[in-house]
VEXBA-984551 format. One record per residue (C-alpha): residue number from 1; residue in one letter; chain; x, y, z. Coordinates in pm, 1 decimal, decimal comma, padded with zeros to 6 digits, always signed. Example, Ala and Ser with C-alpha at 12.3 -4.5 7.8 and 13.67 -1.06 7.14 Angstrom:
<rs>
<r 1; "A"; "A"; <+01230,0; -00450,0; +00780,0>>
<r 2; "S"; "A"; <+01367,0; -00106,0; +00714,0>>
</rs>
This chain:
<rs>
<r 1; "X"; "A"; <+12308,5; +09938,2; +09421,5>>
<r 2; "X"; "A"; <+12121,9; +10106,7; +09104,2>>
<r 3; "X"; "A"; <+11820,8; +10290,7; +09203,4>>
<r 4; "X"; "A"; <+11536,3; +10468,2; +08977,5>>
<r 5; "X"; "A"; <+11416,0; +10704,2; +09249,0>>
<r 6; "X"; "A"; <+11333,9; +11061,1; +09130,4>>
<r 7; "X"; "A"; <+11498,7; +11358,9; +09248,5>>
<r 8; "X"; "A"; <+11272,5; +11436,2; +09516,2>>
<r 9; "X"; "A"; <+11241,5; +11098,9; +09660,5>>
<r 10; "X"; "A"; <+11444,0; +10945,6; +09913,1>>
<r 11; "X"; "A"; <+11548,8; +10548,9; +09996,0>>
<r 12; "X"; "A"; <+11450,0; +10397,6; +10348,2>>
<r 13; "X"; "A"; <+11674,9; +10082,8; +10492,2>>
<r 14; "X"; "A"; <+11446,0; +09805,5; +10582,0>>
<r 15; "X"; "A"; <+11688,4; +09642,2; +10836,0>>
<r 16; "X"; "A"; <+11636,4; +09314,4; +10676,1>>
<r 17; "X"; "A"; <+11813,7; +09155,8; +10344,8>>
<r 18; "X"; "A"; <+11949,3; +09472,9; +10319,6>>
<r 19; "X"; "A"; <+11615,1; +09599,3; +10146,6>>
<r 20; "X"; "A"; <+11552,3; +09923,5; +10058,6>>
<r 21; "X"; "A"; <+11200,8; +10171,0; +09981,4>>
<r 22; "X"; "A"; <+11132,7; +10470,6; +09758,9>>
<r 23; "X"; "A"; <+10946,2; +10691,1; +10011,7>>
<r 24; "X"; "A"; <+10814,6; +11091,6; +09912,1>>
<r 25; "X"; "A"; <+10835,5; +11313,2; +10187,0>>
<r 26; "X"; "A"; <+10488,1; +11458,1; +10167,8>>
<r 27; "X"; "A"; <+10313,2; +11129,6; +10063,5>>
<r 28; "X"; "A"; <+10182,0; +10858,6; +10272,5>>
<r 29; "X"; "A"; <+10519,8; +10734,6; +10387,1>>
<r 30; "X"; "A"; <+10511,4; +10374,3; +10563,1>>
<r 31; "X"; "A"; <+10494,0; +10348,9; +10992,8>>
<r 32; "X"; "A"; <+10547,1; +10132,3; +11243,0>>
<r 33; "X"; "A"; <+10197,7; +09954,4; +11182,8>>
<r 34; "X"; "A"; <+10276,3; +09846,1; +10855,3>>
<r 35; "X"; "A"; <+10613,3; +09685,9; +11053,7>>
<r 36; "X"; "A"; <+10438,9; +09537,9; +11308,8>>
<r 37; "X"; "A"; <+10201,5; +09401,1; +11040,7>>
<r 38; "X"; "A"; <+10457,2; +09198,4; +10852,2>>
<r 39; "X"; "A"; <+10576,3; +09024,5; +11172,4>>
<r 40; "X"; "A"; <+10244,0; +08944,4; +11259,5>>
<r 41; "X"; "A"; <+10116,9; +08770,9; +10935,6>>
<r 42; "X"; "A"; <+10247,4; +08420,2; +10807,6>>
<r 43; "X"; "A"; <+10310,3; +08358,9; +10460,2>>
<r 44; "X"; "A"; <+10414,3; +07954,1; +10419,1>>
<r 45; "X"; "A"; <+10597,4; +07760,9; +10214,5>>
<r 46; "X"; "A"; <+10411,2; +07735,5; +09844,1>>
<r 47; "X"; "A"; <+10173,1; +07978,8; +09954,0>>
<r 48; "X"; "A"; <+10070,2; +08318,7; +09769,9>>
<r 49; "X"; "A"; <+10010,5; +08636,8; +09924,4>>
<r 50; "X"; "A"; <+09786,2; +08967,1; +09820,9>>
<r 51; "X"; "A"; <+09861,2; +09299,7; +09992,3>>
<r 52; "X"; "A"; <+09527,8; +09540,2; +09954,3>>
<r 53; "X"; "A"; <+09600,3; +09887,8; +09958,4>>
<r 54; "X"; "A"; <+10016,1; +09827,6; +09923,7>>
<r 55; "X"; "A"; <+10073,4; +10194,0; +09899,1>>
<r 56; "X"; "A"; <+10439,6; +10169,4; +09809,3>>
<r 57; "X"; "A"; <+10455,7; +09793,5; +09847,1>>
<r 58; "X"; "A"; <+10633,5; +09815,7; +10174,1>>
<r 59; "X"; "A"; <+10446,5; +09470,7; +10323,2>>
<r 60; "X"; "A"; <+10492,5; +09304,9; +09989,9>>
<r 61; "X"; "A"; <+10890,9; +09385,9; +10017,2>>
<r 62; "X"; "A"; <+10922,7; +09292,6; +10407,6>>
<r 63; "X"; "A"; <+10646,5; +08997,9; +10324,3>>
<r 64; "X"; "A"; <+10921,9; +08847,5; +10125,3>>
<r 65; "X"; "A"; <+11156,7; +08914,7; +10318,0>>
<r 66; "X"; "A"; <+11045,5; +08766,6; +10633,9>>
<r 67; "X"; "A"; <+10852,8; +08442,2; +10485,5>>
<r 68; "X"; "A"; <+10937,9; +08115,4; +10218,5>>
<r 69; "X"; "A"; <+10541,3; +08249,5; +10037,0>>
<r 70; "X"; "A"; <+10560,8; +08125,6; +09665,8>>
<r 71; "X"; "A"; <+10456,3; +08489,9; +09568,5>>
<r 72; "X"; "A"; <+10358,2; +08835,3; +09674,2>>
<r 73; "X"; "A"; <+10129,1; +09086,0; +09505,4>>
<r 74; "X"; "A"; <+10004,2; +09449,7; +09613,2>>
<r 75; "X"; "A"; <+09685,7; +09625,8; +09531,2>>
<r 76; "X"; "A"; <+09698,3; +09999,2; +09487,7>>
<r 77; "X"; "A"; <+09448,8; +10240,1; +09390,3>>
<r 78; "X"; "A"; <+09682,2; +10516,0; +09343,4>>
<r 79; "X"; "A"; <+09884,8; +10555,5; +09003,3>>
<r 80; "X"; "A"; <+10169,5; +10714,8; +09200,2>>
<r 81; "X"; "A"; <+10216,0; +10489,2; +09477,2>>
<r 82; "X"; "A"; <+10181,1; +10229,6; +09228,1>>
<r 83; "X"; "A"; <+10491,2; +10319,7; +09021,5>>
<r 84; "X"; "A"; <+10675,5; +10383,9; +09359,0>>
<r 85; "X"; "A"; <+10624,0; +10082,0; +09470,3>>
<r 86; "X"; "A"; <+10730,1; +09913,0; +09154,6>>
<r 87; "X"; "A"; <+11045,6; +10092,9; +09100,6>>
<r 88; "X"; "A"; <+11104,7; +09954,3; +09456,2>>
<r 89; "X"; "A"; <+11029,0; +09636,4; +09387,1>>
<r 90; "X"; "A"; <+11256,0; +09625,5; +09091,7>>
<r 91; "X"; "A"; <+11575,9; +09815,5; +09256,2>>
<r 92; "X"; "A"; <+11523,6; +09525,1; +09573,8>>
<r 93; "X"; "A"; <+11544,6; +09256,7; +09281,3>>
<r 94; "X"; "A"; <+11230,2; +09086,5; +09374,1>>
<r 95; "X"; "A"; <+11052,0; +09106,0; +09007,0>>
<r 96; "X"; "A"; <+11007,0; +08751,0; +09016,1>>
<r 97; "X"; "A"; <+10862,8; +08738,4; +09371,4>>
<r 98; "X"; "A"; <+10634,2; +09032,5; +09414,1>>
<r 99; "X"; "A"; <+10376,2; +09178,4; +09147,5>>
<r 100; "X"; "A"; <+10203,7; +09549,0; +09176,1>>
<r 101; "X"; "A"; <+09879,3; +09595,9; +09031,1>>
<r 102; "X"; "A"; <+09694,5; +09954,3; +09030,2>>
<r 103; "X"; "A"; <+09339,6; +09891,5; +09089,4>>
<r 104; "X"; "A"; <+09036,2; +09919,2; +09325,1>>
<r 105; "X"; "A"; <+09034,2; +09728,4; +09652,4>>
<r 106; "X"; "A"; <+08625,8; +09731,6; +09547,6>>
<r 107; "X"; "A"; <+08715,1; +09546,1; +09235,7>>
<r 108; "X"; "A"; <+08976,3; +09284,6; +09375,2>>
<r 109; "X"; "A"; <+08778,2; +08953,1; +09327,1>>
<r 110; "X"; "A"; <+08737,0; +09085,0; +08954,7>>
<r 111; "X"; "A"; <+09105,9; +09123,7; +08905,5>>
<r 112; "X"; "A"; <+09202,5; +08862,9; +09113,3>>
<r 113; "X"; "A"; <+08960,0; +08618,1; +09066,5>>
<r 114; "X"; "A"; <+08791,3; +08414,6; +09365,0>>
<r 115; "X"; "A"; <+08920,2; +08179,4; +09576,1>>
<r 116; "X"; "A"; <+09281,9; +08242,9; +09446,4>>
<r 117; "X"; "A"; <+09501,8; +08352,1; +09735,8>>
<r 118; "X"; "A"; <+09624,9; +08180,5; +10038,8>>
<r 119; "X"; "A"; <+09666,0; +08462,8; +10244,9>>
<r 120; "X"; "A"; <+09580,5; +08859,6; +10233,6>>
<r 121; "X"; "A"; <+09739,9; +09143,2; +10446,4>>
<r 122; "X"; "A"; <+09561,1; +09496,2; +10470,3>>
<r 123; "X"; "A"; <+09680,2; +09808,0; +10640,0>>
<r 124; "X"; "A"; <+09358,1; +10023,9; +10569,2>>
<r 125; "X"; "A"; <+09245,6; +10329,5; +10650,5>>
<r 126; "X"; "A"; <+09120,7; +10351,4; +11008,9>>
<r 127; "X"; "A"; <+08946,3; +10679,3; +10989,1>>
<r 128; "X"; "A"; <+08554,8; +10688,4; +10904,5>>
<r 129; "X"; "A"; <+08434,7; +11068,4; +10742,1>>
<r 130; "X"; "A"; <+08535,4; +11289,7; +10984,6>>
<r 131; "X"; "A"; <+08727,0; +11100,5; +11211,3>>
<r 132; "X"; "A"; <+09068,3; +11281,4; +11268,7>>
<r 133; "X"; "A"; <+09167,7; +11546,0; +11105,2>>
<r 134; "X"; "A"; <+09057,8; +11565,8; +10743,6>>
<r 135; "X"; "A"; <+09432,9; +11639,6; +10516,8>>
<r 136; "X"; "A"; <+09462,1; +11856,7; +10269,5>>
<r 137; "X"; "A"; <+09690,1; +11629,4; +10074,0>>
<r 138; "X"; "A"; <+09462,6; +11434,9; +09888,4>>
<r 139; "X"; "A"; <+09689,9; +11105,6; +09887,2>>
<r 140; "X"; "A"; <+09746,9; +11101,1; +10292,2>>
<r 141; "X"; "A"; <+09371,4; +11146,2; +10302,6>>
<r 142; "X"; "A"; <+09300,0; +10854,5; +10074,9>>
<r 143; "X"; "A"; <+09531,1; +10682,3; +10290,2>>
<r 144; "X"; "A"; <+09394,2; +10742,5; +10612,4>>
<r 145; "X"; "A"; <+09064,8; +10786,1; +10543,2>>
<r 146; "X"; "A"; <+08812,2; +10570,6; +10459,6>>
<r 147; "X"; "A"; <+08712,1; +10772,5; +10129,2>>
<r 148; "X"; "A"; <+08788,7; +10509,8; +09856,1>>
<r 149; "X"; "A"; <+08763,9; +10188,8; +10041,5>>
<r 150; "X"; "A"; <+08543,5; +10100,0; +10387,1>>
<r 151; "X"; "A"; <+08626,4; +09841,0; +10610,0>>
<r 152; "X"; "A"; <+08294,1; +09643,7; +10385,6>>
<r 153; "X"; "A"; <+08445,4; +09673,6; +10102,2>>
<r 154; "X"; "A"; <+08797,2; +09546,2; +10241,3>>
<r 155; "X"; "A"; <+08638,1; +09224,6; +10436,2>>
<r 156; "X"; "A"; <+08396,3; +09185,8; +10131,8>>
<r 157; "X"; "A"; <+08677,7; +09146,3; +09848,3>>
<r 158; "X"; "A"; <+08877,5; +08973,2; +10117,3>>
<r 159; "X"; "A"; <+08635,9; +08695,2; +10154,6>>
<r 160; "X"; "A"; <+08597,4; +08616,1; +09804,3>>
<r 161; "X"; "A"; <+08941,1; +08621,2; +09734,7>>
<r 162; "X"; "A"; <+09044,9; +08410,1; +10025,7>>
<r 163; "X"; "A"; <+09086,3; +08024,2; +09932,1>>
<r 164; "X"; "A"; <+08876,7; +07830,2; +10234,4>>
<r 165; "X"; "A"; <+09053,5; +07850,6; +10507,8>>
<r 166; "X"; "A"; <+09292,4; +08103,7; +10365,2>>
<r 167; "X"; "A"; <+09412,2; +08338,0; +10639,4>>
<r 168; "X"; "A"; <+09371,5; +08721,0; +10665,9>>
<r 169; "X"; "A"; <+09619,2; +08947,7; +10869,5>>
<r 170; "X"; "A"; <+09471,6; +09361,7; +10979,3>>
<r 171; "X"; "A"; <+09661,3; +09630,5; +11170,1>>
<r 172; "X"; "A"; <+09397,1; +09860,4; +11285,7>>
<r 173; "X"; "A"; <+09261,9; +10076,5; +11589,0>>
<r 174; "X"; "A"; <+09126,6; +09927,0; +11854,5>>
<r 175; "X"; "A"; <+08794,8; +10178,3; +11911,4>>
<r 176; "X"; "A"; <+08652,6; +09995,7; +11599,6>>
<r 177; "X"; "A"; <+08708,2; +09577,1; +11739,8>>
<r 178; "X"; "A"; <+08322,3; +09601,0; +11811,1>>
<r 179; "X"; "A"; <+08241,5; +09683,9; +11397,8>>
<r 180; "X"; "A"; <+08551,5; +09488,1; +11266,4>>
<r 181; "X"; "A"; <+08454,5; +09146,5; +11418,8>>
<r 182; "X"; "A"; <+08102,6; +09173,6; +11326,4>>
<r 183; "X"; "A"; <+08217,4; +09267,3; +10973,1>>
<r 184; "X"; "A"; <+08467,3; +08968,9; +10958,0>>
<r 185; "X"; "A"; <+08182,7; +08734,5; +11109,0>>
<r 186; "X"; "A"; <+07953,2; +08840,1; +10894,2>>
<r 187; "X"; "A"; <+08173,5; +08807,3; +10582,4>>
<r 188; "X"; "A"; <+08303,4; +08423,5; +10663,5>>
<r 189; "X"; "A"; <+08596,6; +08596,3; +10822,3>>
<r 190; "X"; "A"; <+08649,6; +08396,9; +11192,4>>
<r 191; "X"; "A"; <+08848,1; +08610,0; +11410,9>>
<r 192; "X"; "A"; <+09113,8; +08351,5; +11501,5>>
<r 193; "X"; "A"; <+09419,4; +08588,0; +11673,0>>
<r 194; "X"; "A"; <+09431,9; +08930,4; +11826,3>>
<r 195; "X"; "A"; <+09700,1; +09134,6; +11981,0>>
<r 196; "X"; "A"; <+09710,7; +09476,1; +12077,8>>
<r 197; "X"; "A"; <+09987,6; +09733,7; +12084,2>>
<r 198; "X"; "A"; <+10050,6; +09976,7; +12369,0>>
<r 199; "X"; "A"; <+10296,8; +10259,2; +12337,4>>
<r 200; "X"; "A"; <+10332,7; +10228,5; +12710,4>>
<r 201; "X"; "A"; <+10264,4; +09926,3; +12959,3>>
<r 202; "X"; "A"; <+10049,0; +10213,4; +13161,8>>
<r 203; "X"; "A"; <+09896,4; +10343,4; +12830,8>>
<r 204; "X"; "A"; <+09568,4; +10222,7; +12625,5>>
<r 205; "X"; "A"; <+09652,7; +10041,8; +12317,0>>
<r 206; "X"; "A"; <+09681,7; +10259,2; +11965,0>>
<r 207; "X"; "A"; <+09662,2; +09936,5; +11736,3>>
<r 208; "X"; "A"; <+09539,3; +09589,5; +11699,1>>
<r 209; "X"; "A"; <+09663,5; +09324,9; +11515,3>>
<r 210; "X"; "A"; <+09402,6; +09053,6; +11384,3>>
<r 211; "X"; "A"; <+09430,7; +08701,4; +11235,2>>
<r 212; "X"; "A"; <+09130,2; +08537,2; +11083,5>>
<r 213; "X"; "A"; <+09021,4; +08255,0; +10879,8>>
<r 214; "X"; "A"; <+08788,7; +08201,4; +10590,9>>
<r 215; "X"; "A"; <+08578,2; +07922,8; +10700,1>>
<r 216; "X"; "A"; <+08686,4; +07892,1; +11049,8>>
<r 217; "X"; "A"; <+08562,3; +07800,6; +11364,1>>
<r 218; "X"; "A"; <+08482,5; +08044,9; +11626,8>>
<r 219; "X"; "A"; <+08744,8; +08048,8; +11864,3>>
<r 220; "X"; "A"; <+08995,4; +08370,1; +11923,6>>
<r 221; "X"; "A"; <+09308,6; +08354,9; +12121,4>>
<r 222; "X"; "A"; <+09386,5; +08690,2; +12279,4>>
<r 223; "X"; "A"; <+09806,7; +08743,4; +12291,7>>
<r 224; "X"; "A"; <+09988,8; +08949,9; +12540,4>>
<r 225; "X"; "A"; <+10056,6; +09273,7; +12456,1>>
<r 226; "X"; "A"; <+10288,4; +09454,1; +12247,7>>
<r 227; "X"; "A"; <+10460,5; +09764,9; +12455,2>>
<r 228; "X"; "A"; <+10655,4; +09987,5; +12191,9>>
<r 229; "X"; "A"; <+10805,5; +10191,9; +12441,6>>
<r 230; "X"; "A"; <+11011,8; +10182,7; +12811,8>>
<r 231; "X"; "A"; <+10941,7; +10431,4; +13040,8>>
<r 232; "X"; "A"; <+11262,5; +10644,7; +12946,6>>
<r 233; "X"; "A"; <+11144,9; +10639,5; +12569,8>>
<r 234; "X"; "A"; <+11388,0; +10385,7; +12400,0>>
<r 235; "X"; "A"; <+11222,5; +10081,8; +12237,7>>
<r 236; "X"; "A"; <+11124,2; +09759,1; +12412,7>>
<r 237; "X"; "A"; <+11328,7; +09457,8; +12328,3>>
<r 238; "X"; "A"; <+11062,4; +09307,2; +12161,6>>
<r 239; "X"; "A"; <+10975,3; +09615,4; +11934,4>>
<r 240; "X"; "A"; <+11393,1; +09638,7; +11820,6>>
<r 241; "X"; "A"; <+11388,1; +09236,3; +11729,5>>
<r 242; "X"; "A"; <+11043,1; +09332,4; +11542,0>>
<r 243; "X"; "A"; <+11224,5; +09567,2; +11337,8>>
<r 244; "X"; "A"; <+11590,7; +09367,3; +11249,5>>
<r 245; "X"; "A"; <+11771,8; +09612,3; +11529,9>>
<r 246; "X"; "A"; <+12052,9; +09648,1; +11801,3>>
<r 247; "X"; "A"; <+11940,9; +09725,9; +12131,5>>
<r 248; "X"; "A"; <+12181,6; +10022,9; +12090,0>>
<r 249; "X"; "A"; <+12016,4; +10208,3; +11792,1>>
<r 250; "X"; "A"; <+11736,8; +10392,0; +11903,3>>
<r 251; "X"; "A"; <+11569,4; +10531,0; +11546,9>>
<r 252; "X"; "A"; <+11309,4; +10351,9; +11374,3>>
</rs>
């Protein structure tokens, strides 16, 4: 397969479809949240999807991958990640099926328009100010803290983008649920779904992963947990199907 990436990026195997992402070591490179994120949303047939914050379009790319969605489109503020994420989308093939726009997640229902997607996906930043250790790098920064974009902004755009009763699919951390469903609420947003991820069984849970509903009706179904880990350190069963694996290959 022709590929575009520069000399000092590398390609990632998706385990799926036998896609492939343009990752910079150095940049905000994609995790296991982002993963977890594109099992957890829905995308149906006819329907069309908006990533914000794509970085380099990994949910987009696994998005299609994993759902019959009409079409799939990513946000990104950043110029760099932007092209990245293009050249991606172009060496997987998927021109026709996915669409990167740089822009502001602030500025969405401008760009977008309102009431013009089915469904949006958002792995934001999770960290408010000082929150974690501030990086140096100015593009992990932007894309773990909450320096161009706050979790208003996000739920904001979100709801006027959103078609009535258009779904919306987070990954984020669990010490902000109290803020996050009195943002959604407040925005139209009904928290519909929750799930939480655990490295451990014994451990408290590092992520959550939300489902709501523009227009909905209050009513949220808590899931069983998602346990990354076994005691010895290999992957659960459940985390290797998440990610396309063999129970025998133990790097994600």
């Amino acid at each position: 397969m022709m590929t575009n990436k520069k000399p000092d990026e590398r390609l990632d195997d998706l385990q799926v479809k036998g896609y492939e992402i343009i990752q910079k070591p150095g940049r905000f490179c994609f995790g296991m949240d982002a993963v977890l994120l594109s099992s957890y949303a829905k995308v149906k047939r006819g329907e069309r999807a908006l990533d914000l914050g794509t970085g380099t379009g990994i949910l987009p790319i696994l998005l299609e991958a994993k759902n019959l969605g009409l079409h799939y489109t990513g946000l990104e503020v950043q110029e760099e990640s932007a092209d990245m994420a293009r050249r991606s989308v172009a060496h997987n093939g998927l021109e026709n099926k996915i669409d990167i726009v740089t822009g502001d997640i602030k500025e969405a229902s401008r760009i977008f328009g309102n009431d013009s997607y089915e469904v949006i996906v958002s792995n934001p930043p999770y960290m408010i100010g000082e929150h974690g250790l501030k990086n140096d790098n100015e593009a992990l920064y932007i894309a773990r803290h909450e320096a161009l974009c706050t979790l208003d902004d996000l739920l904001r755009e979100s709801a006027k983008v959103l078609k009535m009763k258009g779904r919306f699919y987070m990954v984020h951390r669990p010490f902000r649920l109290p803020e996050i469903f009195t943002k959604m609420c407040n925005y139209g947003i009904e928290p519909k779904r929750m799930r939480l991820v655990h490295p451990y069984a014994d451990k408290e849970p590092n992520m959550v992963l939300i489902e709501g509903l523009k227009g909905g009706k209050p009513r949220l179904t808590v899931e069983p947990p998602l346990i990354v880990y076994e005691k010895n350190g290999s992957y659960t069963e459940e985390l290797l199907t998440l990610y396309g694996m063999e129970k025998d290959s133990q790097s994600v």
